[in-house]
PAPABA-840760 format. One record per residue (C-alpha): residue number from 1; residue in three letters; x negated, y negated, z negated. Coordinates in steps of 0.02 Angstrom, whole numbers, padded with zeros to 5 digits, always signed. Example, Ala and Ser with C-alpha at 12.3 -4.5 7.8 and 13.67 -1.06 7.14 Angstrom:
BEGIN
{1 "ALA" {-00615 +00225 -00390}}
{2 "SER" {-00684 +00053 -00357}}
//
This chain:
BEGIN
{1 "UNK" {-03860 -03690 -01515}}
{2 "UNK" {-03778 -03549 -01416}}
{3 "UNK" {-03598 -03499 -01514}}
{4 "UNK" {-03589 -03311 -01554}}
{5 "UNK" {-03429 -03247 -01524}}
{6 "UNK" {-03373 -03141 -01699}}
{7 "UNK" {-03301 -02968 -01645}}
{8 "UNK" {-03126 -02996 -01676}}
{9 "UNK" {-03139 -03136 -01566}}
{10 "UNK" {-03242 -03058 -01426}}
{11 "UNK" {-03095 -02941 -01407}}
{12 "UNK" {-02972 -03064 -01384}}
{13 "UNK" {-03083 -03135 -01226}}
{14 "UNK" {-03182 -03001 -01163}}
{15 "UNK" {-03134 -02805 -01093}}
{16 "UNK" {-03283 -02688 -01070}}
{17 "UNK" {-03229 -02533 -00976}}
{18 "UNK" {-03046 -02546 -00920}}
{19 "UNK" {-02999 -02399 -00858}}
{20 "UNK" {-02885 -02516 -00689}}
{21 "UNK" {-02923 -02487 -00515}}
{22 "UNK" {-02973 -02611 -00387}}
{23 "UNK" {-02820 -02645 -00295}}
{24 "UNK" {-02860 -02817 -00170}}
{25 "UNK" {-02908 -02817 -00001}}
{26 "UNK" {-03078 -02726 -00013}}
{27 "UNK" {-02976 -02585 -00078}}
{28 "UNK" {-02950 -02525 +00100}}
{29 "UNK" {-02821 -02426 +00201}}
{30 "UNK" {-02898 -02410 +00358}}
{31 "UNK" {-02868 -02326 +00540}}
{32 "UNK" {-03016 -02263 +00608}}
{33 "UNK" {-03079 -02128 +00755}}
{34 "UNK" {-03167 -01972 +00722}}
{35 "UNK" {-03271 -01890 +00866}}
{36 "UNK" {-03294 -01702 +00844}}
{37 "UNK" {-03460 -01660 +00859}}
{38 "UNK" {-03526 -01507 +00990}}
{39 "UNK" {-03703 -01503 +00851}}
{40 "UNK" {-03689 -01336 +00764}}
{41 "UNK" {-03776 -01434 +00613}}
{42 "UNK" {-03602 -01548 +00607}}
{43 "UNK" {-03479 -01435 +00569}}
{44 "UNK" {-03330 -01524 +00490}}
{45 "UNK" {-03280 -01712 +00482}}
{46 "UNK" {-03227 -01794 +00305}}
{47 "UNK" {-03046 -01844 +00282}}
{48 "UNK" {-03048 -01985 +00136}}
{49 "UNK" {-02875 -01987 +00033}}
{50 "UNK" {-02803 -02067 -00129}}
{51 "UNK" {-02642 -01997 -00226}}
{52 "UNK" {-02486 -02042 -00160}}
{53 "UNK" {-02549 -02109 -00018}}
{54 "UNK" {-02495 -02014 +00173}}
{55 "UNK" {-02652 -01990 +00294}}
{56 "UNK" {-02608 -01957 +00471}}
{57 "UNK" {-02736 -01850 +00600}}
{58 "UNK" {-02681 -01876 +00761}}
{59 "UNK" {-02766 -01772 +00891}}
{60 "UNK" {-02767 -01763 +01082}}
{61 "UNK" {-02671 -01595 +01102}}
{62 "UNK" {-02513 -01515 +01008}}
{63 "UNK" {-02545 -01448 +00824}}
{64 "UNK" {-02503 -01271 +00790}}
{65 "UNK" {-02408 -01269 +00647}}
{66 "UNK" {-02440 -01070 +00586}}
{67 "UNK" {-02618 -01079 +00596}}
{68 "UNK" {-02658 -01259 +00514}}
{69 "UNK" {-02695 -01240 +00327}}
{70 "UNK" {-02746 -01335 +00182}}
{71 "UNK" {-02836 -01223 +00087}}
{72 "UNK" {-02813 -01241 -00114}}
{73 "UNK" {-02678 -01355 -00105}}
{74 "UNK" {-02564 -01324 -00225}}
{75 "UNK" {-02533 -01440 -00383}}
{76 "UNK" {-02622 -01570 -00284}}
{77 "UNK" {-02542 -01596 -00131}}
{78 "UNK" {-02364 -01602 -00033}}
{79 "UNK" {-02378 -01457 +00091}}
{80 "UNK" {-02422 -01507 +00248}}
{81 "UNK" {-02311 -01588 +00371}}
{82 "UNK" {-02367 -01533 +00543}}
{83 "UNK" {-02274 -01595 +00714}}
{84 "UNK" {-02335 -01627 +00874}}
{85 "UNK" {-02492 -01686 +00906}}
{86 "UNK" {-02512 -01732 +00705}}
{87 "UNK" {-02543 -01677 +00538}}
{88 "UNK" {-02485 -01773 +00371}}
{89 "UNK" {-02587 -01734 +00227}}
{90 "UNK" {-02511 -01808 +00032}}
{91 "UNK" {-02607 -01802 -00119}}
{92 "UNK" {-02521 -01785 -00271}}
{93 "UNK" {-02620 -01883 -00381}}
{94 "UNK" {-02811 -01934 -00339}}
{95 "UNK" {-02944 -01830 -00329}}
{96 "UNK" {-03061 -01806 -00442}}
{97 "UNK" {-03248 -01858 -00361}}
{98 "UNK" {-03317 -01669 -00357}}
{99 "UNK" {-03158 -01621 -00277}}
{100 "UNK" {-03165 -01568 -00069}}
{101 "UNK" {-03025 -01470 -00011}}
{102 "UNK" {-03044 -01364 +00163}}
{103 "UNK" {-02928 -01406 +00309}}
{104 "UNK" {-02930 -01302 +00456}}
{105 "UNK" {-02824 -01372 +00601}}
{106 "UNK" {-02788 -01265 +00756}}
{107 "UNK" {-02728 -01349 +00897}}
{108 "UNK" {-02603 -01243 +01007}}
{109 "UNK" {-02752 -01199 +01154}}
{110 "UNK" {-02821 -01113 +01000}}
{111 "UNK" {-02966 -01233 +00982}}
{112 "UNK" {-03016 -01238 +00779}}
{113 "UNK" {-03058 -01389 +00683}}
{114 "UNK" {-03131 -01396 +00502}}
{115 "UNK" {-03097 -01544 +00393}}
{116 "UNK" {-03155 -01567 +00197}}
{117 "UNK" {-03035 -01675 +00137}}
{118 "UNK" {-03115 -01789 -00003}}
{119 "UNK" {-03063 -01957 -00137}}
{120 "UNK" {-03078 -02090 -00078}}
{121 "UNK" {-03252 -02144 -00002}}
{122 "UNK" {-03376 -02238 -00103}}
{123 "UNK" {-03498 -02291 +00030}}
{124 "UNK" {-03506 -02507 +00039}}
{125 "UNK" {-03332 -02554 -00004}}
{126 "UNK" {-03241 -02404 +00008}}
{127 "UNK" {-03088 -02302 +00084}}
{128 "UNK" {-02931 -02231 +00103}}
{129 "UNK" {-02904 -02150 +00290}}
{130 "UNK" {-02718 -02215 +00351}}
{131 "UNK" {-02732 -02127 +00485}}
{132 "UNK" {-02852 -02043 +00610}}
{133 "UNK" {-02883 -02009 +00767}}
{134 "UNK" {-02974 -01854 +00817}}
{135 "UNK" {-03059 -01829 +00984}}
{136 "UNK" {-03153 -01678 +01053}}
{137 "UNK" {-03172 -01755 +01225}}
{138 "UNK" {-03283 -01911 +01217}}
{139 "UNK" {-03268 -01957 +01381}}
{140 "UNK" {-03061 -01944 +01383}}
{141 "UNK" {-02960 -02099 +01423}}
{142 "UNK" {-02910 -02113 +01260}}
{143 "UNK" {-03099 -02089 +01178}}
{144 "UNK" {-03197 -02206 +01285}}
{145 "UNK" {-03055 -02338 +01242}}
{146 "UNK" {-03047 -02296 +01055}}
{147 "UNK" {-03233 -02326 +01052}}
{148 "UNK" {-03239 -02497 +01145}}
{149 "UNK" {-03101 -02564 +00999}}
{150 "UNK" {-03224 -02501 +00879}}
{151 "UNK" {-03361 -02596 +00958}}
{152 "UNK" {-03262 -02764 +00970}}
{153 "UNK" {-03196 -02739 +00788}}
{154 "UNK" {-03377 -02698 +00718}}
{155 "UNK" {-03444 -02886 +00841}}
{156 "UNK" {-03288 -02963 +00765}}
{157 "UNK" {-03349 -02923 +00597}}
{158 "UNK" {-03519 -02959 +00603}}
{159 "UNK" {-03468 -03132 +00688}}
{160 "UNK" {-03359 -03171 +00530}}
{161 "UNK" {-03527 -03108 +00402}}
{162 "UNK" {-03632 -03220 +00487}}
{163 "UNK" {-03498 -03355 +00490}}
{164 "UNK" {-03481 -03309 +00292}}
{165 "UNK" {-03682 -03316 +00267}}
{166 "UNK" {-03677 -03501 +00355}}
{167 "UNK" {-03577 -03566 +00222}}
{168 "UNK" {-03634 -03516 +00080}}
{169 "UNK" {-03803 -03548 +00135}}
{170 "UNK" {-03737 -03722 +00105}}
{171 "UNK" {-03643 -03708 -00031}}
{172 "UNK" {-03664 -03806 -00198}}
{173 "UNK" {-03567 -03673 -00301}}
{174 "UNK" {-03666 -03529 -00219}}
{175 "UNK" {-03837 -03602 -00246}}
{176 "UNK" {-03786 -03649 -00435}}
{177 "UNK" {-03739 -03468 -00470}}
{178 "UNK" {-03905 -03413 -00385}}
{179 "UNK" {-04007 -03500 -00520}}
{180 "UNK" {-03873 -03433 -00635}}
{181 "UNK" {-03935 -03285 -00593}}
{182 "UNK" {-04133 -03295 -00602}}
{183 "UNK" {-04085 -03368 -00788}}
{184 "UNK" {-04125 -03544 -00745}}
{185 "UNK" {-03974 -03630 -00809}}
{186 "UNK" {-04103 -03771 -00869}}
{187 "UNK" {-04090 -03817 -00679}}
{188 "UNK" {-03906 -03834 -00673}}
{189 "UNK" {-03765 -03946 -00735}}
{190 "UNK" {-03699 -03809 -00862}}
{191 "UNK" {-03713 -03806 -01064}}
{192 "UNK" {-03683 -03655 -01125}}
{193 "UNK" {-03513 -03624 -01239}}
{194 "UNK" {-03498 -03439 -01294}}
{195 "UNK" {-03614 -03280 -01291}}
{196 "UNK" {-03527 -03099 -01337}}
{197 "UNK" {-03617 -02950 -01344}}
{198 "UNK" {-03537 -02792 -01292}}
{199 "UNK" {-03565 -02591 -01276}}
{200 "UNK" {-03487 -02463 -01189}}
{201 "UNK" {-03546 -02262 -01172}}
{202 "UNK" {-03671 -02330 -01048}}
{203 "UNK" {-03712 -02490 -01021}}
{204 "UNK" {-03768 -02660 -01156}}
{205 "UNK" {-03666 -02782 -01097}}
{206 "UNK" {-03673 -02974 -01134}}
{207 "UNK" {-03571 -03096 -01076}}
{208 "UNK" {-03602 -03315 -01070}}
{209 "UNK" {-03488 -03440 -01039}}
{210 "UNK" {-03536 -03601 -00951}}
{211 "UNK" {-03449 -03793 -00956}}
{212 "UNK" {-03507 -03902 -00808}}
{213 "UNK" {-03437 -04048 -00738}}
{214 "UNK" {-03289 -04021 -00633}}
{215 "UNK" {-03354 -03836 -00647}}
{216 "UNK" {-03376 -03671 -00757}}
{217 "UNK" {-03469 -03533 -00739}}
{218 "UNK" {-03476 -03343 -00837}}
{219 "UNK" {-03662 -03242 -00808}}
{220 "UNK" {-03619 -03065 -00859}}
{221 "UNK" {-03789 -02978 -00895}}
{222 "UNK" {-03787 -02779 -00886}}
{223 "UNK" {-03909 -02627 -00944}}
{224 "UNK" {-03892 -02457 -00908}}
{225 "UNK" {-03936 -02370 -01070}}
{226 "UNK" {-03857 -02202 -01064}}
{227 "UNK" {-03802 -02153 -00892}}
{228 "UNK" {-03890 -02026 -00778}}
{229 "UNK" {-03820 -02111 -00614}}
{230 "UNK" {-03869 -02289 -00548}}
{231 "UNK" {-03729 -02426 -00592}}
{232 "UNK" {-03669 -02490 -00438}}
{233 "UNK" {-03569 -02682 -00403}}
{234 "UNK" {-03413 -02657 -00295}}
{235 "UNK" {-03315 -02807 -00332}}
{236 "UNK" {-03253 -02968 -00422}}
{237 "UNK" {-03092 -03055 -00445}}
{238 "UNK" {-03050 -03214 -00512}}
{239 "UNK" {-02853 -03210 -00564}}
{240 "UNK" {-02725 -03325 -00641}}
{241 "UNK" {-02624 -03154 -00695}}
{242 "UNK" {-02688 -03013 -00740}}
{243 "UNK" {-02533 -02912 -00633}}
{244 "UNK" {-02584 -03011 -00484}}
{245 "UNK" {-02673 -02939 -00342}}
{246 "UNK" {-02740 -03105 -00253}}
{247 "UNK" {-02910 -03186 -00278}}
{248 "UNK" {-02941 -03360 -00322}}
{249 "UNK" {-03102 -03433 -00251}}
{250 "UNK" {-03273 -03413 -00336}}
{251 "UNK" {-03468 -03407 -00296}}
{252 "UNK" {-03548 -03251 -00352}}
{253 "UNK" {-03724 -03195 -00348}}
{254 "UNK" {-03833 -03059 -00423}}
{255 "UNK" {-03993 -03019 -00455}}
{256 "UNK" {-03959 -02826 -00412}}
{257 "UNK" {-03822 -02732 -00348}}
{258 "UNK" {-03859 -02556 -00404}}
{259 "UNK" {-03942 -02536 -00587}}
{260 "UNK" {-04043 -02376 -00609}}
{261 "UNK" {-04057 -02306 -00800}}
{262 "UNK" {-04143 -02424 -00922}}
{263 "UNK" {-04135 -02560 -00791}}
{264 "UNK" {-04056 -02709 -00822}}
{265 "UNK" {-03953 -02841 -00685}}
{266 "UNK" {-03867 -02990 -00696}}
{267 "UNK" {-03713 -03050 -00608}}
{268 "UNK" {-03677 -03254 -00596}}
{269 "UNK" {-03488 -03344 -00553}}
{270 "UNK" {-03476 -03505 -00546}}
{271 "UNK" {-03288 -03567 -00503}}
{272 "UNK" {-03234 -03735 -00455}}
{273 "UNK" {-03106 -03857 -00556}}
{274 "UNK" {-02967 -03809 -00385}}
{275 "UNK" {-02969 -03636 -00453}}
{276 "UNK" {-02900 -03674 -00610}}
{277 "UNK" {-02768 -03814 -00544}}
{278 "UNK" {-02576 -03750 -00532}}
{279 "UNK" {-02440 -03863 -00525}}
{280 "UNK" {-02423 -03883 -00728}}
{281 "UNK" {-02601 -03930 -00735}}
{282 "UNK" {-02769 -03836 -00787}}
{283 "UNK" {-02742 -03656 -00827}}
{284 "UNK" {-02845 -03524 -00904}}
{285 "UNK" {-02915 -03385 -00757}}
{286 "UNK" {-02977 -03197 -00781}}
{287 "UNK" {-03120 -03155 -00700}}
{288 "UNK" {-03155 -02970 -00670}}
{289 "UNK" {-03300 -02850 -00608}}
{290 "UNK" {-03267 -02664 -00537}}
{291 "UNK" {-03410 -02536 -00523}}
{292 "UNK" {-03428 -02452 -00376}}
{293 "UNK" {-03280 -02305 -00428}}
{294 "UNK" {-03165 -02436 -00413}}
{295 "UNK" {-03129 -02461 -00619}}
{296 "UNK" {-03157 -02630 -00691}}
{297 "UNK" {-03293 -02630 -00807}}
{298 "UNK" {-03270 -02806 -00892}}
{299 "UNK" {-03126 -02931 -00887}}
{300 "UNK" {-03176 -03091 -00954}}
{301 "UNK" {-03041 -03247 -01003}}
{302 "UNK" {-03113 -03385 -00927}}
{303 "UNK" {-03034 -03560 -01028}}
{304 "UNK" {-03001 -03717 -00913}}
{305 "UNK" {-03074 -03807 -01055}}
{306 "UNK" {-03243 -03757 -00993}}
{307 "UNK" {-03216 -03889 -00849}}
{308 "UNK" {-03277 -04042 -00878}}
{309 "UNK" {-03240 -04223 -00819}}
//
């Protein structure tokens, strides 16, 4: 019989809603190259930021300094810092996600060229623009090689996906957490320990424990009950302390990665006895889920106990 969790106890193990940002390595700072476009129907490029945080456009040609403007700014951002052939823009605090700012840069020829300077991206995985690097003539030096980098980087990447894919086609952990996921735990090693049900302003949450041998697993079920907007997965982390910003390993898999209102998904970890190993022995890990804004929208305390010999 499954254990039900009372709710003073549920709070002690499980966080719905914590309002902390995603701050590993998928939280990204990136340098990347923006080609103006001649279409009349592209008018302005997007310039992602987050608060406290410099982003750098770096253009072809000198700035000029009198006629570069950030409209709106004030109580938001730093005033510009224009020099050269670049333009520092520093946000204050974040943006909000309705916010876009106008930037007009003028370069000292007298050519014009709008920016909407927005938070930081949502799209995949998300970003913060370190810096940027603007080009008007595509087939400059400086373009044509900016573009072949961006070409090897994006092979690069897709060599080290499909490198990724390969093993976890193979993986033990990764195929237990896809049955996990399709709710066939009969199928697996695991035993269920603990089941807590939880609710937040828009989404039913309920969270299972697992024991395995040499293993342990958490299956976090969500439904979107109240929200107009889909519920989208960004990320998971699987931490020895909470202030720590590194990722122990895991296998994750879900059923769904966005959940439209009154739709339900269901995200599987399984983690491995090494994950919970530190030089004093077994310790107990936190395991954490971000929606796609970044904030964490459960935390559960995963006990070493659950690992089995």
């Amino acid at each position: 019989m499954r254990d039900f969790l009372p709710c003073r106890s549920v709070l002690l193990a499980v966080l719905v809603s914590s309002a902390v940002l995603a701050s590993d390595s998928h939280e990204k700072i990136v340098i990347r190259n923006e080609m103006i476009s001649d279409h009349p129907g592209i008018s302005t490029s997007s310039v992602y930021v987050s608060g406290q945080i410099a982003t750098v456009l770096r253009f072809e040609k000198g700035v000029d300094p009198t006629q570069t403007k950030l409209l709106g700014w004030e109580g938001r951002f730093e005033p510009l810092v224009v020099g050269s052939k670049v333009v520092v823009i520093v946000p204050i605090r974040d943006l909000n996600r309705d916010e876009a700012v106008p930037l007009l840069v003028t370069l000292v020829d007298g050519t014009e060229i709008p920016f909407i300077v927005k938070p930081q991206s949502l799209e995949k995985w998300g970003w913060t623009d370190h810096q940027v690097n603007v080009f008007k003539d595509r087939e400059g030096y400086n373009a044509v090689l900016s573009s072949l980098n961006d070409s090897l980087k994006r092979e690069r990447e897709l060599r080290e996906e499909n490198e990724r894919l390969k093993q976890e086609e193979t993986s033990v952990d990764h195929a237990l957490a896809t049955l996990l996921a399709k709710g066939q735990e009969k199928k697996t090693p695991f035993h269920s320990d603990k089941v807590a049900f939880l609710k937040d302003s828009d989404m039913d949450i309920v969270v299972e424990t697992f024991s395995g041998p040499g293993k342990a697993a958490v299956v976090v079920r969500l439904k979107n009950i109240f929200s107009d907007e889909p519920w989208r997965f960004r990320d998971a982390r699987l931490i020895a302390d909470l202030h720590s910003s590194n990722s122990l390993p895991f296998a994750l898999r879900m059923d769904r990665a966005e959940i439209v209102p009154g739709q339900s998904g269901t995200i599987a970890v399984v983690m491995d006895q090494s994950a919970f190993e530190s030089k004093e022995g077994l310790r107990d890990l936190a395991l954490e889920i971000f929606r796609q804004d970044g904030l964490r929208q459960v935390v559960v305390n995963v006990d070493h106990r659950l690992v089995r010999k």
